[in-house]
Gaussian input, Z-matrix of N, CA and C with variables (Angstrom, degrees):
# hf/3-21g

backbone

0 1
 N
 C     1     B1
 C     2     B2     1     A1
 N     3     B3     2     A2     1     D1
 C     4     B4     3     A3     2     D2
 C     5     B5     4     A4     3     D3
 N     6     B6     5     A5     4     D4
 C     7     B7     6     A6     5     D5
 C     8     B8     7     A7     6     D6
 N     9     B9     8     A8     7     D7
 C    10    B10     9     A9     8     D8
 C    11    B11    10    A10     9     D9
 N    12    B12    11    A11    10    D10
 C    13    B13    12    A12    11    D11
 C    14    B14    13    A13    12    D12
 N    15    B15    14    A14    13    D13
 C    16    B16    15    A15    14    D14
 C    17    B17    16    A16    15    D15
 N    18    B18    17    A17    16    D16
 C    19    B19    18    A18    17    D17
 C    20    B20    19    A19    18    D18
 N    21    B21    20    A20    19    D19
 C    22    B22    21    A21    20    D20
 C    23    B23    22    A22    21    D21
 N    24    B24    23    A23    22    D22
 C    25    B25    24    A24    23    D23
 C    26    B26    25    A25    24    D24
 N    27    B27    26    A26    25    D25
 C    28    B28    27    A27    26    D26
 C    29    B29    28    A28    27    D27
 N    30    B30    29    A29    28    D28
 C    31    B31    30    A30    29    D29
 C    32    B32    31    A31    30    D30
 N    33    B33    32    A32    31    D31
 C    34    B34    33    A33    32    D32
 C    35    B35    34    A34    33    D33
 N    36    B36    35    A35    34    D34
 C    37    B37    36    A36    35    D35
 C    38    B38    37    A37    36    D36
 N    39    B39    38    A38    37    D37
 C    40    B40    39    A39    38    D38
 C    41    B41    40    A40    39    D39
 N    42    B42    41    A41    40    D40
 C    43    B43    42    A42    41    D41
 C    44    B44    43    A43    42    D42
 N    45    B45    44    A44    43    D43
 C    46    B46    45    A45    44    D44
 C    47    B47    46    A46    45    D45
 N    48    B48    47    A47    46    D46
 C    49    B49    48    A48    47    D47
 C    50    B50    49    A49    48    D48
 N    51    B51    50    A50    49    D49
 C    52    B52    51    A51    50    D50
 C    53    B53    52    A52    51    D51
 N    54    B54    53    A53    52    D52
 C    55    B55    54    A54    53    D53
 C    56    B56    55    A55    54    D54
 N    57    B57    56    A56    55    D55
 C    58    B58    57    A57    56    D56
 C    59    B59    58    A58    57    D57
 N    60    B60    59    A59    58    D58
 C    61    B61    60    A60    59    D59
 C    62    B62    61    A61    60    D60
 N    63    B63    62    A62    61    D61
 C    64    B64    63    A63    62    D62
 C    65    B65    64    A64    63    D63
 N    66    B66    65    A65    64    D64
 C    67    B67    66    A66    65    D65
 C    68    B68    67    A67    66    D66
 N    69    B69    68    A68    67    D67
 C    70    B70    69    A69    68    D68
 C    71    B71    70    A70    69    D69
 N    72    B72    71    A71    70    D70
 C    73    B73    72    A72    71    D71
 C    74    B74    73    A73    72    D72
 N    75    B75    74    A74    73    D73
 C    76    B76    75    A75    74    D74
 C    77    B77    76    A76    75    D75
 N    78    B78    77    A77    76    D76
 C    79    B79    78    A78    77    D77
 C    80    B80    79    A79    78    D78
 N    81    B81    80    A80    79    D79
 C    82    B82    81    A81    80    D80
 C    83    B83    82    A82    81    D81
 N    84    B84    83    A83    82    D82
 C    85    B85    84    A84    83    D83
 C    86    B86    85    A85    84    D84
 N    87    B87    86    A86    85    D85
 C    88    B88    87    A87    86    D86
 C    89    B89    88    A88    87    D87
 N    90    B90    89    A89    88    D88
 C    91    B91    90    A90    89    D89
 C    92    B92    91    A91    90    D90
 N    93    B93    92    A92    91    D91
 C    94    B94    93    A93    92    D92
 C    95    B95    94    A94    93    D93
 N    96    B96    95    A95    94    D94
 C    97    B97    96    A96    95    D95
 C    98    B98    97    A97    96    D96
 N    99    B99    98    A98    97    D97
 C   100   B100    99    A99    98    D98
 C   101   B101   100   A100    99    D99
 N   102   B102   101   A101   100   D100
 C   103   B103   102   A102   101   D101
 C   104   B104   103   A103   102   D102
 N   105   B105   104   A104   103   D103
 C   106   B106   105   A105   104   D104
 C   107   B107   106   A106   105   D105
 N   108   B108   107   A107   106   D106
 C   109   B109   108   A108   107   D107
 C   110   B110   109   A109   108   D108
 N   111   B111   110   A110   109   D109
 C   112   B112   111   A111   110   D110
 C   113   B113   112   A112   111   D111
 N   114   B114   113   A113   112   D112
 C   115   B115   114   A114   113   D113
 C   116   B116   115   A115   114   D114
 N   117   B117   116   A116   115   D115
 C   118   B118   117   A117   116   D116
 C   119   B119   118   A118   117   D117
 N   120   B120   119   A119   118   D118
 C   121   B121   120   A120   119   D119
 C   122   B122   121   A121   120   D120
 N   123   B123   122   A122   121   D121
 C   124   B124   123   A123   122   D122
 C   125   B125   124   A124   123   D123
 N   126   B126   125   A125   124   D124
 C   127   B127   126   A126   125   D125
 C   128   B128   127   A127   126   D126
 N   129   B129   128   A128   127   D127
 C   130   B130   129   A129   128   D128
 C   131   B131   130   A130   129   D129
 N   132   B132   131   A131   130   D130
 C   133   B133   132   A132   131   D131
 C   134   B134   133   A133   132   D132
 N   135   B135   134   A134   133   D133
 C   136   B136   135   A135   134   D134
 C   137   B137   136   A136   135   D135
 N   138   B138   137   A137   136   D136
 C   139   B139   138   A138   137   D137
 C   140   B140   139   A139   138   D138
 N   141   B141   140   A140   139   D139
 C   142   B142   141   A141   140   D140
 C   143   B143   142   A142   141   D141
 N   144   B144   143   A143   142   D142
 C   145   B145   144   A144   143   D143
 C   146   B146   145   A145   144   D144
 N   147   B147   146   A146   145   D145
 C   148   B148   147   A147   146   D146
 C   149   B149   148   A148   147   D147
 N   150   B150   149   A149   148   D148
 C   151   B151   150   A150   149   D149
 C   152   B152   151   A151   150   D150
 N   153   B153   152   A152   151   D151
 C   154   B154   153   A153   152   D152
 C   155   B155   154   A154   153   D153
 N   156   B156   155   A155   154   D154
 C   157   B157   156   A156   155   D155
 C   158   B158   157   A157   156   D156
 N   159   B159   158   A158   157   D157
 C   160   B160   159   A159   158   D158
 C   161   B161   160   A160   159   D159
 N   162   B162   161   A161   160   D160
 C   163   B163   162   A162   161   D161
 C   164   B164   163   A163   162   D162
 N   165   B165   164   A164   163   D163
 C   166   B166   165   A165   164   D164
 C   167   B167   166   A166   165   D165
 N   168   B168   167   A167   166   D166
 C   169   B169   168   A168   167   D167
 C   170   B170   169   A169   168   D168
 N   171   B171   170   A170   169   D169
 C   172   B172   171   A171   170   D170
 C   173   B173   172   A172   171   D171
 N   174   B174   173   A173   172   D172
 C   175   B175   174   A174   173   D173
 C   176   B176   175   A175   174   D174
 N   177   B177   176   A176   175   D175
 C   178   B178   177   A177   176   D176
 C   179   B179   178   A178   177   D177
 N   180   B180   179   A179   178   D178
 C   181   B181   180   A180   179   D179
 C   182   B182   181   A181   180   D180
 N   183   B183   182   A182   181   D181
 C   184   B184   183   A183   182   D182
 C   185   B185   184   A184   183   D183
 N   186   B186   185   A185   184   D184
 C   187   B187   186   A186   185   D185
 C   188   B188   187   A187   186   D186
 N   189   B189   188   A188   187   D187
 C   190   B190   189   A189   188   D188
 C   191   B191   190   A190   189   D189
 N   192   B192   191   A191   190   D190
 C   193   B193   192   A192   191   D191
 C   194   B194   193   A193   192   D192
 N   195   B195   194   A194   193   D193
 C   196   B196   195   A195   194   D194
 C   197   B197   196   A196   195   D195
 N   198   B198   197   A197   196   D196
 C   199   B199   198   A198   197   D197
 C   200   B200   199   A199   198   D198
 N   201   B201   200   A200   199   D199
 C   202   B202   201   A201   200   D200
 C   203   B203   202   A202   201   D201
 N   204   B204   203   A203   202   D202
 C   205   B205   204   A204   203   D203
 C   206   B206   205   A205   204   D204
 N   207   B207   206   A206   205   D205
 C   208   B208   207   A207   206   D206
 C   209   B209   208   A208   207   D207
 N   210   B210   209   A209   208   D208
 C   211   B211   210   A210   209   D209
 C   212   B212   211   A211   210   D210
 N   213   B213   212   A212   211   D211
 C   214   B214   213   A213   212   D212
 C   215   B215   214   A214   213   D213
 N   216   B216   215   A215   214   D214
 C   217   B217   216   A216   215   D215
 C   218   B218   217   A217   216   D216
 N   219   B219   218   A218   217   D217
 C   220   B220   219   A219   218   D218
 C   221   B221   220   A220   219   D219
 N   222   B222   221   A221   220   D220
 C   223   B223   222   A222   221   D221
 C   224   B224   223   A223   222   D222
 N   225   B225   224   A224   223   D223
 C   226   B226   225   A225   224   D224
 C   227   B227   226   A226   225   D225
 N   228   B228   227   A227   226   D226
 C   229   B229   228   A228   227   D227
 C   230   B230   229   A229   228   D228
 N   231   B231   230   A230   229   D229
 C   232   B232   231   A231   230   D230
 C   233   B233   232   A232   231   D231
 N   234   B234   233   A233   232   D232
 C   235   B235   234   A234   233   D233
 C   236   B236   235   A235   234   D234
 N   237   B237   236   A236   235   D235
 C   238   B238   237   A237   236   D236
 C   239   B239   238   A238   237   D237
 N   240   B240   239   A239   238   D238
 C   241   B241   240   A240   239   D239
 C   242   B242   241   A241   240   D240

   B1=1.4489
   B2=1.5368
   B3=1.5840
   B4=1.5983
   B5=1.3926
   B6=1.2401
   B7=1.2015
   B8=1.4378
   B9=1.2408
   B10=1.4825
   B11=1.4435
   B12=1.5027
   B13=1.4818
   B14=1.5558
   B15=1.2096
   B16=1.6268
   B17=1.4364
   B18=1.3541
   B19=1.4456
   B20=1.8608
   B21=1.3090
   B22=1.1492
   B23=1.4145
   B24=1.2304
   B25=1.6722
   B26=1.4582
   B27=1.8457
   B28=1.2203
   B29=2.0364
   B30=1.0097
   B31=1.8294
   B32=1.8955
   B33=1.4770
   B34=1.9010
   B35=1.5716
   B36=1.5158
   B37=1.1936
   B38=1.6301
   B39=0.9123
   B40=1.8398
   B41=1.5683
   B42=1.3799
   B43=1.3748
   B44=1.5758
   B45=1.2847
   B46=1.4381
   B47=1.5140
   B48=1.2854
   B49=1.5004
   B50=1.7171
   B51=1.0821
   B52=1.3393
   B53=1.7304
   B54=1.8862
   B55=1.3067
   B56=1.5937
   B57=1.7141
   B58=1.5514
   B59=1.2638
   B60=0.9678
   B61=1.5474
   B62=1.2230
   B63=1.6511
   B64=1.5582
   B65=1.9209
   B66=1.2639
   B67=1.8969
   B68=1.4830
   B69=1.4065
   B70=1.1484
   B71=1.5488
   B72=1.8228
   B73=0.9326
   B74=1.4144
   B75=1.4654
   B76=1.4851
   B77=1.8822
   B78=1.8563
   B79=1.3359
   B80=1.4899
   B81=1.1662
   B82=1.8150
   B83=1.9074
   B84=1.2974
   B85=0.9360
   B86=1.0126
   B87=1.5063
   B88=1.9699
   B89=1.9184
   B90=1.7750
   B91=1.1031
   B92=1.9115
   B93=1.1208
   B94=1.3269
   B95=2.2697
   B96=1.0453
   B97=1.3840
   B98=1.9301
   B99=1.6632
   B100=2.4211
   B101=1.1933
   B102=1.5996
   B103=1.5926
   B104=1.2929
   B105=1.5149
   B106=1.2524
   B107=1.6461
   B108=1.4900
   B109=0.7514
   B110=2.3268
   B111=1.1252
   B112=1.8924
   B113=1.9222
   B114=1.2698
   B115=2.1821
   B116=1.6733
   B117=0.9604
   B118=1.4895
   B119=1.6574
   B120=1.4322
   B121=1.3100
   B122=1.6495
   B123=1.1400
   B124=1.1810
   B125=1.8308
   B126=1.4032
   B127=1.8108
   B128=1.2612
   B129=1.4171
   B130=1.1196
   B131=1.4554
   B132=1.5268
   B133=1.3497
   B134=1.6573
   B135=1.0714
   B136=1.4096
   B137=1.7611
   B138=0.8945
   B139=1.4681
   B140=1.9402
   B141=1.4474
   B142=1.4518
   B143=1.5504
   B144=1.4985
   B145=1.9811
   B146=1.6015
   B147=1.5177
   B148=1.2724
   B149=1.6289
   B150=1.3841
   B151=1.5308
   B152=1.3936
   B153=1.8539
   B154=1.1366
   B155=1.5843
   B156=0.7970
   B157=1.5988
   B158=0.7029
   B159=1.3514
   B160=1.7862
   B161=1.4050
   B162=1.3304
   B163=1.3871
   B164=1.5821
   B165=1.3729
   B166=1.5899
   B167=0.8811
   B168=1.2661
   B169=1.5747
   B170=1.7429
   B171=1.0836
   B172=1.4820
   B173=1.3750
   B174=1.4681
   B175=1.0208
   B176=1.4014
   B177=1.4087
   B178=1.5000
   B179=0.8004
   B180=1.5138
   B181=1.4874
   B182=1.8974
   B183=1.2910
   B184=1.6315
   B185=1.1289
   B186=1.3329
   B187=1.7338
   B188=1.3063
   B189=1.9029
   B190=1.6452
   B191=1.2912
   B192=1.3205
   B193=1.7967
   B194=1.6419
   B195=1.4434
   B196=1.6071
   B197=1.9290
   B198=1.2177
   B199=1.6713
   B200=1.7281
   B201=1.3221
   B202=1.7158
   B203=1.9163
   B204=1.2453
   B205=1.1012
   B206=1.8530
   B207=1.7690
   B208=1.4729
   B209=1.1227
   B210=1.3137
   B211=1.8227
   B212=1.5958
   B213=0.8819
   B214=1.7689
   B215=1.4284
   B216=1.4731
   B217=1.4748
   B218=1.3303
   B219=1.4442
   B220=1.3471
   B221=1.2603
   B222=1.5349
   B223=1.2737
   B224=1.9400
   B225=1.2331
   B226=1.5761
   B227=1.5815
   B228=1.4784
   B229=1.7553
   B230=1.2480
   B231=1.4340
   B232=1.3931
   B233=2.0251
   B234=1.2989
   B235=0.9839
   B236=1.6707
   B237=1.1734
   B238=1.2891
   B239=1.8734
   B240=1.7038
   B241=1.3851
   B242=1.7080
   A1=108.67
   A2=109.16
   A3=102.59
   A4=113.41
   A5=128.84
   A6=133.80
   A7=111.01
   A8=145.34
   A9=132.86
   A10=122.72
   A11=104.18
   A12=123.53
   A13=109.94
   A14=128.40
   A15=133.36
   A16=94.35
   A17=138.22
   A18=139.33
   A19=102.75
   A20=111.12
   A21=122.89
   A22=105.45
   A23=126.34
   A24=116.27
   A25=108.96
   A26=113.21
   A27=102.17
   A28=86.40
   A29=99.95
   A30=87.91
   A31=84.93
   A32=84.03
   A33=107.46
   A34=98.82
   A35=113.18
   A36=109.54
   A37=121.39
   A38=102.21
   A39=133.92
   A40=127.72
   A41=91.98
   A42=96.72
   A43=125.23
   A44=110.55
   A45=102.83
   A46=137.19
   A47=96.86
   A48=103.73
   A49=124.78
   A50=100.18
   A51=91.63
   A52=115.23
   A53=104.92
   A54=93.65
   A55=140.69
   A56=101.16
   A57=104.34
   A58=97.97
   A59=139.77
   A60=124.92
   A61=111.55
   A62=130.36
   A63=140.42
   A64=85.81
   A65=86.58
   A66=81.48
   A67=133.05
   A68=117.26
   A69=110.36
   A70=147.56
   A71=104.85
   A72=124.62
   A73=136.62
   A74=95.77
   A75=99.00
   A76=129.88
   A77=97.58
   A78=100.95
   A79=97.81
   A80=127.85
   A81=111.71
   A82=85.95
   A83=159.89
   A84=164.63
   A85=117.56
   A86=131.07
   A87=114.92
   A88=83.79
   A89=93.32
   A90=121.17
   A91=107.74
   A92=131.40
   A93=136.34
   A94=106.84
   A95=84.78
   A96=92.88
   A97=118.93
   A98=74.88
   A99=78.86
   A100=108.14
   A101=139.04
   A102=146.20
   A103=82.44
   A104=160.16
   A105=155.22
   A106=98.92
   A107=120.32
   A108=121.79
   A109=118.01
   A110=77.05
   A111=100.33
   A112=98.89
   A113=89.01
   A114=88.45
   A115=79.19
   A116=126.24
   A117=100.63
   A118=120.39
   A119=133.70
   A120=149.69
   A121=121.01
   A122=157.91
   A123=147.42
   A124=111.74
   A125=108.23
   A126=93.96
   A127=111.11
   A128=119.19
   A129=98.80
   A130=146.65
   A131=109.24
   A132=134.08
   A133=93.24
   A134=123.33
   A135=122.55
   A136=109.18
   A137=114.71
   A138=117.79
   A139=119.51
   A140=96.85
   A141=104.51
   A142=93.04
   A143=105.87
   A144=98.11
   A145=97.54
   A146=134.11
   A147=137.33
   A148=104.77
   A149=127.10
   A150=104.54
   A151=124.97
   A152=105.49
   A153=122.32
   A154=125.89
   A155=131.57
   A156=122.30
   A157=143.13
   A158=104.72
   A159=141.30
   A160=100.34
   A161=122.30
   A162=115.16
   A163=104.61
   A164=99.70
   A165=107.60
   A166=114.44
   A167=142.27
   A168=168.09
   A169=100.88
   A170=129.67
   A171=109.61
   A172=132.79
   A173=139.96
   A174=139.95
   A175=106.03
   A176=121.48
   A177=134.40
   A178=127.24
   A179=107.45
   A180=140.90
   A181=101.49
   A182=116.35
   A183=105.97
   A184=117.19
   A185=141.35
   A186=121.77
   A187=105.34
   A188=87.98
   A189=112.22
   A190=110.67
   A191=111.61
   A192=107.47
   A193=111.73
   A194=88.65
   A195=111.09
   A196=115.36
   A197=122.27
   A198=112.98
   A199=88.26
   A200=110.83
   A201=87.29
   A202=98.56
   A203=135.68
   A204=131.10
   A205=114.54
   A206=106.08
   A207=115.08
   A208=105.80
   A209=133.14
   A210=129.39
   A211=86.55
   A212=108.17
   A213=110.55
   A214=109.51
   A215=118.22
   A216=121.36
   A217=133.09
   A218=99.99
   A219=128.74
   A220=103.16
   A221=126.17
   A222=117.81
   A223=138.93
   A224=68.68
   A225=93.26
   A226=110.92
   A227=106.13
   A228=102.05
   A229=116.94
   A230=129.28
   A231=136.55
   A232=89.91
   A233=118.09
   A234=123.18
   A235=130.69
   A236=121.70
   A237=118.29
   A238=112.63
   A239=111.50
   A240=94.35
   A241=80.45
   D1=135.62
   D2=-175.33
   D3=-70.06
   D4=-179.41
   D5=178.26
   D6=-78.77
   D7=174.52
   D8=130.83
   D9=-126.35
   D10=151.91
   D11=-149.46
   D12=-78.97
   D13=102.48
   D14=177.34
   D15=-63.57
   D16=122.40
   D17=152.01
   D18=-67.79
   D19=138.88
   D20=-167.84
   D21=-108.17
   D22=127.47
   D23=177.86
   D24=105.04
   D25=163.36
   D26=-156.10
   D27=-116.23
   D28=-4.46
   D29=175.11
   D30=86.63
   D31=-177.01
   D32=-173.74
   D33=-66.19
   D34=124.73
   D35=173.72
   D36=-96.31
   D37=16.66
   D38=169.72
   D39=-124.13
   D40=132.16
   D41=-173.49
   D42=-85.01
   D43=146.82
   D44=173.83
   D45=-29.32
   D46=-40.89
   D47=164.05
   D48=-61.33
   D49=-47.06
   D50=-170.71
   D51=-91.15
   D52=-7.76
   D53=148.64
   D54=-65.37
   D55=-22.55
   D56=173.94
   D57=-77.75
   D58=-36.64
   D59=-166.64
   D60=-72.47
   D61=-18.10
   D62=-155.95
   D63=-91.84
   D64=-52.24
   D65=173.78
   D66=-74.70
   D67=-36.35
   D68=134.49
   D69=1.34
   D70=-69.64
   D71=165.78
   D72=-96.42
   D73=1.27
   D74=153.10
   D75=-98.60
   D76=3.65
   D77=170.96
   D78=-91.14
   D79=3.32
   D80=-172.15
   D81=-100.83
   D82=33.47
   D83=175.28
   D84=71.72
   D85=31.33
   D86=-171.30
   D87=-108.21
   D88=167.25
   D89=-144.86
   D90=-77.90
   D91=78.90
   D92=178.91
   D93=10.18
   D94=-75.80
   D95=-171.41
   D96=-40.75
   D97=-45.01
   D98=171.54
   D99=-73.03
   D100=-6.03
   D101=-166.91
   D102=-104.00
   D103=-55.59
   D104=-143.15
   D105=-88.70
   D106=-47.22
   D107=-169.69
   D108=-74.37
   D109=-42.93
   D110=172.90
   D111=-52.41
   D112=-49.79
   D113=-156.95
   D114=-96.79
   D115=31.62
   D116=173.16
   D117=36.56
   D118=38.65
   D119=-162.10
   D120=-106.27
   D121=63.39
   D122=-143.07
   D123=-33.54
   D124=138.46
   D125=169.12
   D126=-57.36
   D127=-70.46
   D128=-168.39
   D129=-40.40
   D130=-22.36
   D131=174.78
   D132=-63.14
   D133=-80.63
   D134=-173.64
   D135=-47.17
   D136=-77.28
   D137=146.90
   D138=21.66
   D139=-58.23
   D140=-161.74
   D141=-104.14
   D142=-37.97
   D143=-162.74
   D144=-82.66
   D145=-0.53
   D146=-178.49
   D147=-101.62
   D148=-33.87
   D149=-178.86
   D150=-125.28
   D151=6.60
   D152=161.04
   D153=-111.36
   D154=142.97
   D155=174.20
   D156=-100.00
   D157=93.59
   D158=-163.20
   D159=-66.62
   D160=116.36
   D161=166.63
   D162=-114.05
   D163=154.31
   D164=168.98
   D165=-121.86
   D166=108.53
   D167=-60.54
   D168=168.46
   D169=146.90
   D170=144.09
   D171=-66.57
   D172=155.37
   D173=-173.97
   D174=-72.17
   D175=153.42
   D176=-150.68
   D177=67.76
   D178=-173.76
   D179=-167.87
   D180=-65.96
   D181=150.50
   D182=172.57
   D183=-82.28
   D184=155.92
   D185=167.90
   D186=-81.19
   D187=168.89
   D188=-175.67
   D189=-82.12
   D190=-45.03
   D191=169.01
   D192=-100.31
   D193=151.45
   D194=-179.61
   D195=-67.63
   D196=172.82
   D197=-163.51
   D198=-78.08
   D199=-25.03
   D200=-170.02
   D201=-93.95
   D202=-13.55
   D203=-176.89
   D204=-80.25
   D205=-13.60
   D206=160.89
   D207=-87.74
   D208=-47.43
   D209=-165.19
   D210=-52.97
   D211=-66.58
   D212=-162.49
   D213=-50.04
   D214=-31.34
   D215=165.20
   D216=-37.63
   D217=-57.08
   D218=-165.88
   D219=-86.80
   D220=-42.58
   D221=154.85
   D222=-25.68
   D223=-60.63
   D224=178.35
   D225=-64.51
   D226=-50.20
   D227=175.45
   D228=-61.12
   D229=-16.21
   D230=-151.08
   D231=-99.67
   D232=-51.82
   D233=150.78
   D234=-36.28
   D235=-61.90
   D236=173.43
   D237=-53.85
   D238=-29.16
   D239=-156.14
   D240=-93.63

């Protein structure tokens, strides 16, 4: 019988919401550390998504053609068959 996998750790203990709001309020000038401490949020977490620019991207590689250079693709194949 296989084993099964215990996930270890509790994940983000903050919610999306109150991470936008933690940043939020650290673009109106209050002091990083009382925002980490208030939302329960790690500094460093705030830290990085406040003075670098973290983008979230989809995962992978980018494509080679653009959304209108596939529509037209598929067009065209749909045509040929």
């Amino acid at each position: 019988m296989p084993r099964t996998y215990v996930k270890k750790g509790q994940g983000s203990r903050y919610s999306e919401e109150d991470f936008h709001s933690a940043l939020q309020e650290i673009s109106n000038e209050i002091n990083i550390h009382s925002i980490a401490k208030k939302y329960n949020i790690p500094y460093s977490t705030l830290y990085v998504h406040h003075f670098s620019q973290v983008a979230h991207r989809g995962a992978g590689r980018s494509t080679h053609f653009t959304d209108m250079e596939e529509t037209y693709l598929v067009s065209a194949a749909t045509i040929l068959q």
